[in-house]
C-alpha positions, 0 to 999 in steps of 0.5 A: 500500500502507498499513502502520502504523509501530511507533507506529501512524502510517499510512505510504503506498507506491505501487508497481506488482506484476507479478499473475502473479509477484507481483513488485515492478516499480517503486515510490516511497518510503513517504509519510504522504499518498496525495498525496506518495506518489503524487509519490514514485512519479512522480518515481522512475519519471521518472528511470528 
């Protein structure tokens, strides 16, 4: 997912979204870079 900030910087969250219930499963911190992002949701998900 992509969102601007108040000052309109891009900030990135990866997540995984149940398509039925429309329910957040897993998701890592928000990143200013797709990369980190992705590393952020890596890690969250690892040390479920």
């Amino acid at each position: 997912m992509v969102k601007q900030d108040a000052s309109g910087n891009s900030t990135v969250q990866a997540l995984v979204v149940d398509t039925e219930g429309h329910q957040t499963i897993a998701y890592g911190d928000a990143a200013t870079s797709l990369k980190k992002a992705v590393l952020n949701f890596a890690e969250e998900v690892k040390g479920s």
